[in-house]
N, C-alpha and C positions, 0 to 999 in steps of 0.2 A: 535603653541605650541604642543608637543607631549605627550602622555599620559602619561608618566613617571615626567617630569616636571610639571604636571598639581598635581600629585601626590604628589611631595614636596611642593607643595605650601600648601599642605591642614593640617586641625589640624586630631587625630584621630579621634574627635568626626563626621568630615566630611566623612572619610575614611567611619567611623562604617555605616553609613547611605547606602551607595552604597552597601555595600556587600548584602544588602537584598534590596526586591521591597514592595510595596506600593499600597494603594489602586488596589488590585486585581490584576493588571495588567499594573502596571507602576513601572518601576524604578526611583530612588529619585533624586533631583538635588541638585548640589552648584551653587546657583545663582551667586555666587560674580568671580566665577572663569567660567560662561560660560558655564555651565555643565545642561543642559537641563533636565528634566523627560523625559524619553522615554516610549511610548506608545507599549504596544504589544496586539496582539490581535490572538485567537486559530484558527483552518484549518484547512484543510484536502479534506473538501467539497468546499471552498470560505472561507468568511472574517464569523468569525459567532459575529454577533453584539449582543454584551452583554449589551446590555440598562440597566437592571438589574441588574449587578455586578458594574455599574461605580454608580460614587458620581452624577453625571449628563450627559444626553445621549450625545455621539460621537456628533461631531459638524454637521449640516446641510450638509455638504459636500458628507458623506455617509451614509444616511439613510435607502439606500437599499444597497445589495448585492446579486451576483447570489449564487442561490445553483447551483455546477456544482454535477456532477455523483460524486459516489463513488471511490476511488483511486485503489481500485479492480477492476472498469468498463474499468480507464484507463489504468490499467495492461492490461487489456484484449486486448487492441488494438495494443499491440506489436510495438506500434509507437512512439519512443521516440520524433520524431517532436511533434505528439500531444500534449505529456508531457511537451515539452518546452513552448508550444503556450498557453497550459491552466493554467500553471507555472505564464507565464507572465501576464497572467488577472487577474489572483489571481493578483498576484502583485502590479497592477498597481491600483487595487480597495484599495489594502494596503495604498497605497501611497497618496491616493485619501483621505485618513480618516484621515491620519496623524499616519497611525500604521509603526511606524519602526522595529519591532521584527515581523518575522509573526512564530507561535508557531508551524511549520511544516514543510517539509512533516513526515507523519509518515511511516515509512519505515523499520518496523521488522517483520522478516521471518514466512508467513502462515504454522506452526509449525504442528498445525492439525483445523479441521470444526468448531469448538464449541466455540473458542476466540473471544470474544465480541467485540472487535476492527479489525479484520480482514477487515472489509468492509473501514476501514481507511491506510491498508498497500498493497506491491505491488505481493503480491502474495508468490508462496513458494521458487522459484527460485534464487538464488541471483549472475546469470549472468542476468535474464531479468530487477529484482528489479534494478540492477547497472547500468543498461545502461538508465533507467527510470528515476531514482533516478538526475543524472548525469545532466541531461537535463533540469529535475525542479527546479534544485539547479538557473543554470544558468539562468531560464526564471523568476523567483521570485526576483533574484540581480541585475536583468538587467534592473530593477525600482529603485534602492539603498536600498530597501526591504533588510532586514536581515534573507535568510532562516534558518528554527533551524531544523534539522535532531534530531528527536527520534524515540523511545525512547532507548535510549544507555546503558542494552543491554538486549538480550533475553523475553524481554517483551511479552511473547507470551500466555499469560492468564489473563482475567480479576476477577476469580475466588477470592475472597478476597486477590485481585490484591497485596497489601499491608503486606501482611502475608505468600508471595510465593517465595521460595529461588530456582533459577535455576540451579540446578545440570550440569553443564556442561564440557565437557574435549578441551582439547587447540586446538586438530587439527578441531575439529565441530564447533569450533567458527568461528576461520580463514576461514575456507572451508565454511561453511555456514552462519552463522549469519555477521560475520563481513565484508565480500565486498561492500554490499551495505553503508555502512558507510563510507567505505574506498573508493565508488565512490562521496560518497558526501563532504568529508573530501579537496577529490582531484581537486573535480570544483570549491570549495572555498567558502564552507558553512560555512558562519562567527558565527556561535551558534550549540550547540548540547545540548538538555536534557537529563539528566539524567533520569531512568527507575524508579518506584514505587518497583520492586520486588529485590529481594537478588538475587548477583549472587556470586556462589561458596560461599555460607556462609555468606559476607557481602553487605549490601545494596549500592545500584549500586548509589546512592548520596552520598555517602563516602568512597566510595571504594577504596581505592589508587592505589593498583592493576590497576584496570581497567582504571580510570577518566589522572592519571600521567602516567603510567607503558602501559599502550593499546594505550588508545586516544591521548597521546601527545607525547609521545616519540616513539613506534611503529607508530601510524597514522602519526602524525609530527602537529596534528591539534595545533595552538596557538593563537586560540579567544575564544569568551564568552563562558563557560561551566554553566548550571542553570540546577537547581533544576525541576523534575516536581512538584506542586503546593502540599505543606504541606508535605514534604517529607522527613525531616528529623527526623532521630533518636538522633544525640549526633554532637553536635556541635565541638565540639574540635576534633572528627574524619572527619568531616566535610572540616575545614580549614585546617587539616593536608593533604587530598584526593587528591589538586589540583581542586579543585569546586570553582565555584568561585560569585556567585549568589544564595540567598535562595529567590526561590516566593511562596507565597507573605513572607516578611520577617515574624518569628515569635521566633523562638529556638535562633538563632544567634545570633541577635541584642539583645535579654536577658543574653546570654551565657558569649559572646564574651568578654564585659568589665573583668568580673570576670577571666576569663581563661587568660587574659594579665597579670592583676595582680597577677593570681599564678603563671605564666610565665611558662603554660603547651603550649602557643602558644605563636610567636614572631610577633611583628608589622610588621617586613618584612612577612610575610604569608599575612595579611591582604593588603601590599601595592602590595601584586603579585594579591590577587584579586580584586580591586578594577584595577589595571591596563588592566587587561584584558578587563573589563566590556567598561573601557574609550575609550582602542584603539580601539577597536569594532564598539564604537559607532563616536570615529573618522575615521576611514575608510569609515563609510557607510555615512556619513555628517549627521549621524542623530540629533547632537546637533545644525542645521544650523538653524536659525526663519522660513525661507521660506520652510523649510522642507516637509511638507501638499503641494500637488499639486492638489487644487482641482477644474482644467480644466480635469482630467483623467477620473470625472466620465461620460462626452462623448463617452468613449469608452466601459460603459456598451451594448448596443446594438453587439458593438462587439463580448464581451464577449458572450453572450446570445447563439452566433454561434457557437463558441468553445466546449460551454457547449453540444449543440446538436452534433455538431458531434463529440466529443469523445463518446457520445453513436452510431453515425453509427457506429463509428468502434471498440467499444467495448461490442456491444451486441452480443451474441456469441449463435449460430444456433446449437444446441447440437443433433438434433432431426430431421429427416422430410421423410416421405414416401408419397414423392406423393402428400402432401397436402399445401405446400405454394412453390412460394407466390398463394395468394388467389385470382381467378380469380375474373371478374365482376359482379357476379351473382350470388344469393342463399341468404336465410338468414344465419343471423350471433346470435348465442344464446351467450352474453356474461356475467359470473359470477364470484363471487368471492372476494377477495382481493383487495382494493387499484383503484377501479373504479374512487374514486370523491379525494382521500386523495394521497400526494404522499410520498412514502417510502422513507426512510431515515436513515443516522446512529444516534444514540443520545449520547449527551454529546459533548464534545468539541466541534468534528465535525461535529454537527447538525447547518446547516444552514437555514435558513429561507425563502430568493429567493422571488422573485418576478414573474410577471407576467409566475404564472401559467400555464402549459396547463395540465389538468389532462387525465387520459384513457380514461377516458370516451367522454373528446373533442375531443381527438386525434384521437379516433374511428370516433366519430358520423365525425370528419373532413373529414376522408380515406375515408369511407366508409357510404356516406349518403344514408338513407332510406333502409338502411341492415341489422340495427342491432334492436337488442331485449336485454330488463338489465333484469336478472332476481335475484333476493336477492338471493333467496329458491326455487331451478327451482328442477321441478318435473321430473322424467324419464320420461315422456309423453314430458314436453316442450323441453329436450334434445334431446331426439332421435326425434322428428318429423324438430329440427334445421336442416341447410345442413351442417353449422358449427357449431362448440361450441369450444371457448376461456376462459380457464376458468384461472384467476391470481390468482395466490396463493404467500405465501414467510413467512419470517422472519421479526424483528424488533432489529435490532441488536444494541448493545450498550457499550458504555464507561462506565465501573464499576460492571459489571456481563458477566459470557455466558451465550452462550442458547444451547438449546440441537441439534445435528443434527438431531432428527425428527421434521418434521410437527410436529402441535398441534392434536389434535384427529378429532379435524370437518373437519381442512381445510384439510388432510388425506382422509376423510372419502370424502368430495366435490369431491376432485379429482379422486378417485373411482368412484364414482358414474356415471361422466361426461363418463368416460372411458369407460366404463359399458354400458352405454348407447346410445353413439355414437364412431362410431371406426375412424370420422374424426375431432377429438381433440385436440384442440392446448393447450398446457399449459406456461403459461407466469411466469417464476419464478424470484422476487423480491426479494432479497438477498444480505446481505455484504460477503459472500462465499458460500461453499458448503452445499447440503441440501442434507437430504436422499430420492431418488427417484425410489427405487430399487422396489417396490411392484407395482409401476404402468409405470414406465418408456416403459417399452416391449408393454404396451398396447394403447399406446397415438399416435398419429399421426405424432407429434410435437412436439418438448421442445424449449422453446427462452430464454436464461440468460439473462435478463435485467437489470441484478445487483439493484442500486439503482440510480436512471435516471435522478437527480435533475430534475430544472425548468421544463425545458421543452422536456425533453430527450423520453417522451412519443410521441412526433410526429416522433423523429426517427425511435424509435418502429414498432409504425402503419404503416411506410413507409418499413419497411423490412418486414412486415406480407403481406402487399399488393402486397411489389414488385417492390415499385417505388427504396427503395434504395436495394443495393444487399449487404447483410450480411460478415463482414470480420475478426469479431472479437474472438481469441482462447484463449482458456483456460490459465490462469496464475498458475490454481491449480490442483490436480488431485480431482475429485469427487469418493469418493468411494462407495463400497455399502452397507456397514454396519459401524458405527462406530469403533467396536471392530478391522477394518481393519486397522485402520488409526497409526503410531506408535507415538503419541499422546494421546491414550486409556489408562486408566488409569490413569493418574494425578488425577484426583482427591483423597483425601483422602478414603480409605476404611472406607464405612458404610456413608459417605457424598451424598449429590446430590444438583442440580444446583438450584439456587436461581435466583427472577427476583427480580428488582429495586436495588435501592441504600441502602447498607447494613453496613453502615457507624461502625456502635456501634457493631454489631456479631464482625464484624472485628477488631475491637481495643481490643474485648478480646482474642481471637484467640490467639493460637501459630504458631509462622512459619510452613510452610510444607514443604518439601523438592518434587520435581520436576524433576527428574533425568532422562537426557535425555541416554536413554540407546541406542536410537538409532543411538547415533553418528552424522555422517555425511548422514547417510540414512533417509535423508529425503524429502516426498513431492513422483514424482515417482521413485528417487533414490530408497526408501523403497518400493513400491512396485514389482517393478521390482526384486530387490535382493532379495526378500521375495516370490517370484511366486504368488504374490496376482494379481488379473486381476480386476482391477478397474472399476466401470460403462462409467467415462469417464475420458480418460486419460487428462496429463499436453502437453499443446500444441493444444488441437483440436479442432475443429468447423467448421462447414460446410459453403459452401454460395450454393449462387445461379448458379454460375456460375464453372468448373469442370478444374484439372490442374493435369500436370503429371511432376514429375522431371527426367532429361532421362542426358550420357552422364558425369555422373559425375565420375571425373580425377583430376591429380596432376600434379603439374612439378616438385614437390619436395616432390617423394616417399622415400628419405633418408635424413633425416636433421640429423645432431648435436647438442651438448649442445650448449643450446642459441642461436638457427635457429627458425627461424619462416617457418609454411608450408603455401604453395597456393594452394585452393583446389577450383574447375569450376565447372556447372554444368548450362544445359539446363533450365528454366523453360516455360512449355506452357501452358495456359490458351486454352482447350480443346472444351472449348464451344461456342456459338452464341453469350455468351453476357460477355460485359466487366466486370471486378471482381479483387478484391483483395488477393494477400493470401500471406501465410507467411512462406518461405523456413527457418528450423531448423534446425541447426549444432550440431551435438551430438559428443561427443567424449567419444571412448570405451579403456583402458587398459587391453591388452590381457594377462597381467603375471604380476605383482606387488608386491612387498614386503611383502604390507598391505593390507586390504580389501577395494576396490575401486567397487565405486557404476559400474555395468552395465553401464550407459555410464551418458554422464552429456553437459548439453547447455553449450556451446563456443562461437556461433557466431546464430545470424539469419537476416532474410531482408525480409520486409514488400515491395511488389510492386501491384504496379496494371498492368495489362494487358490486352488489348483489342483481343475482342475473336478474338481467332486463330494466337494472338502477341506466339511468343515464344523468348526467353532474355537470353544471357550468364550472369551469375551470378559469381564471383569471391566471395573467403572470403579467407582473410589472420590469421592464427591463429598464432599467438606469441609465445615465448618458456612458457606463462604461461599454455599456454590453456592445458599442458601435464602435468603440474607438481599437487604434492601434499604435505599435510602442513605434515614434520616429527617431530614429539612426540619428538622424542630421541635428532634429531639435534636444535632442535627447530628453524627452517626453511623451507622456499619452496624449495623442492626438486622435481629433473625427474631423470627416471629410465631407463636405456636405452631399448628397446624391441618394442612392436609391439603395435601400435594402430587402430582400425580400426574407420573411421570416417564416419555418418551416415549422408546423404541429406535427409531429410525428412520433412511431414507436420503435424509429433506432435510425443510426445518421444514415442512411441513404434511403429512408420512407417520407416519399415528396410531394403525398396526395395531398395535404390542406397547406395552403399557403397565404401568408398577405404579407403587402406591401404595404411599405414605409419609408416616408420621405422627410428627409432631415435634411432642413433647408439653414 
């Protein structure tokens, strides 16, 4: 029976029941007609088991889950296989517990440093974010998991998250914020939530504009659309939107009867969303009994791998003169941050994880009988070290930001190390960018480790030592001062940033408006067109091992409307030792209409090569990769004239170029 049919059979009181969820994190059932509860459960990191939101804990089946890395760590490895493969463990640990909704991935654009959920999205990009994005959709449904793509749209502040209206204009959405959606839209992301903040004036859980007018007639998306969790303002604008889920029900199901009977809304409205909800969950068999497959938690162990090596190849070597990997000898002074405890995002995406490996194991493992922990290490105990490692970072969170400085001690720590010894490695723990500009020049060392779940510390230690070789680049640009960032500013004048959960400020609050005046220049788009020179650009990171791009050409220096070009080029891996790295397609508009970022990510490819391999590389770029979104036509339009297209290994490396003329 199809959803529509399962529809006429119901009374409204059955209808009314579906349009909202239910203890926390379930949708309601009709028993009589076969219509199951369905379980959802929040992500970002893994499965995060709410023992404490349900009526009673998750069945036996999954009583653990892995924390994997941050979905910033997994930006960072440029490797959409990753993506898919860490997709799929998520997944399958979903499938394992009986969650058929998984409440992710979160997938909105690192707008600027200080966005408290940054460490839960894919970076500032949204040619990398899409091809990411794309990959997780599929590795998550490829369990009968229902991925949910949020949040939908501009979500790019946790700042009294609730009370933040996104000024934004049409060709910056399309151009930036909305690809990745529209990559997720397209692999067949059967859910999308809706955002907590206003966009263009009205909030993005009732937006009609946005939720009918964007997402389902522009995107062409036609499954579940929900609510993020207490988010509605006005119910009758709600049902009017195209929404079609309020979680946990609360406005709705109050509203709803009365608003029929003054016949401000029509029962067909409610039978479109409760339709949605059904086919959704018949497509994915989630209403099936045998549903819960729980032979899959077998494949934690799996998992556990995944987890680790998306941190080989998303810790990102920002740093190094001379001083890693770390030979077999010397002592090791290690201090700081996050030695015994391991970092994390908090809120939704705070996962729990199991079997552990903390720094401090992951060390004493690498490097037995080397090291030295010291809480409160004195300029005597650092400078007489041969090494000093010192971790420092952030605690980044769902429902607040944080500042891009350090705190003043762990500031002041990191100084001091530096100060004291000039062979200093600093480990930074982060869901994004931090300010590093007063000691960066003086450290030996910088290692991104973003936030490493379980066990992502022994990857760490193995790229400190040398056993593995470092491959992972930057998803964002790191600046050196806040004020650099075109993000600066949002907040309200005379305001400043608050930590924990600020529930009650914010329900009295009046909205703030958020005007993204930057446009489309965003991420190193804005620096670049701004001649600001970043600390470290979007795209880069070091390894171990040394590569040159050489050779790059076309066969198709003149294309036409609606031609795709082919552009080649040499990669060598220059060194002794095998390594990975990652060739980056930029494309430049030499003359334009309108004001077009200095150049912009198209195409890249993550390979590995054994010292002294050198690889023809092909990339096909499409008639998109040239066009831009026009205001006036309101479409994607190309312009005929002159592009120049950049091979490189992160956006401001401008050594191989060709040109291309689209006539």
């Amino acid at each position: 029976m199809n959803a529509q049919e399962l529809v006429q059979k119901m009374t409204l009181d059955e209808k009314l029941l579906l349009i909202g969820g239910t203890r926390g994190f379930f949708t309601r059932e009709v028993e009589r007609l076969g219509i199951r509860e369905v379980f959802m459960a929040d992500a970002s990191q893994g499965i995060n088991i709410r023992h404490d939101w349900l009526d009673e804990p998750m069945t036996p089946c999954l009583e653990k889950s892995v924390a994997f890395p941050s979905m910033s760590c997994l930006a960072a490895s440029w490797n959409p296989q990753i993506s898919e493969e860490y997709a799929r463990s998520v997944g399958e640990e979903a499938r394992a517990g009986g969650v058929g909704i998984l409440l992710g991935p979160g997938m909105n654009i690192y707008r600027h440093s200080q966005s408290g959920r940054n460490f839960e999205y894919l970076g500032e990009d949204p040619y990398l974010a899409a091809r990411m994005i794309e990959r997780f959709v599929k590795g998550v449904q490829s369990n009968g998991v229902v991925a949910t793509i949020k949040h939908f749209i501009t979500n790019n502040t946790d700042y009294f998250r609730r009370k933040s209206n996104s000024v934004v204009d049409d060709r910056a959405l399309r151009e930036i914020y909305l690809p990745a959606f529209k990559a997720g839209v397209e692999a067949g992301a059967k859910a999308v939530m809706t955002a907590y903040n206003q966009f263009n004036g009205e909030w993005c859980s009732q937006n009609r504009e946005l939720i009918t007018g964007i997402l389902r007639e522009e995107l062409g998306f036609q499954w579940l659309v929900m609510t993020d969790w207490w988010a509605i303002e006005d119910a009758e604008a709600t049902v009017h939107s195209g929404q079609d889920l309020e979680m946990p029900a609360s406005k709705i199901l109050q509203a709803v009867p009365r608003l029929l009977d003054e016949g401000k809304i029509k029962e067909s409205e409610i039978d479109r969303m409760v339709i949605s909800l059904v086919k959704t969950c018949i497509a994915m068999n989630l209403y099936d009994s045998d549903f819960k497959k729980n032979e899959l938690v077998e494949n934690l162990p799996a998992h556990e791998e995944i987890s680790r090596k998306t941190v080989e190849e998303g810790a990102v070597l920002l740093k190094n003169n001379d001083l890693l990997p770390l030979d077999g000898t010397g002592k090791i002074l290690v201090c700081g941050k996050f030695l015994d405890t391991i970092p994390k995002g908090g809120g939704a995406a705070e996962v729990e994880g199991f079997n552990h490996i903390s720094l401090r194991q992951a060390l004493e493992s690498e490097f037995p009988g080397r090291l030295h922990f010291a809480a409160t290490p004195t300029s005597e105990d650092l400078s007489t070290a041969d090494t000093v490692l010192v971790s420092t970072g952030t605690l980044d969170s769902e429902g607040w930001d944080r500042a891009f400085e350090l705190t003043k001690d762990d500031e002041n720590l990191v100084s001091l190390c530096c100060r004291s010894n000039k062979r200093t490695l600093v480990l930074v723990n982060s869901g994004g960018g931090i300010r590093m500009t007063s000691w960066a020049d003086d450290v030996a060392a910088i290692l991104y480790g973003w936030y490493p779940g379980q066990n992502g510390y022994a990857a760490i230690a193995g790229i400190i030592s040398g056993r593995l070789n470092p491959s992972g680049r930057l998803p964002i640009t790191i600046e050196k001062e806040f004020s650099d960032s075109p993000g600066y500013g949002y907040i309200p004048e005379g305001e400043e940033l608050y930590r924990g959960w600020n529930d009650q400020e914010e329900h009295k609050r009046d909205v703030y408006d958020i005007e993204y005046k930057e446009g489309v220049f965003v991420g190193y788009r804005w620096y670049q067109q701004k001649n600001i020179e970043p600390l470290f650009p979007f795209g880069f990171g070091i390894s171990y091992s040394s590569f040159e791009i050489s050779n790059a050409a076309t066969d198709t220096p003149r294309i036409g409307q609606g031609e795709s070009a082919r552009i080649r080029c040499t990669v060598k891996n220059t060194a002794k030792r095998a390594g990975k790295t990652v060739v980056q397609l930029y494309v430049s508009d030499q003359e334009a209409s309108v004001a077009r970022p200095p150049r912009e990510l198209k195409a890249f490819s993550k390979l590995e090569l054994e010292a002294g391999e050198e690889r023809e590389i092909d990339f096909t770029l499409p008639p998109e990769a040239f066009m831009f979104y026009s205001t006036e036509q309101k479409r994607w339009v190309s312009e005929a004239g002159s592009f120049t297209v950049y091979l490189a290994f992160d956006s401001t490396d401008d050594s191989q170029q060709v040109e291309i003329t689209l006539v």
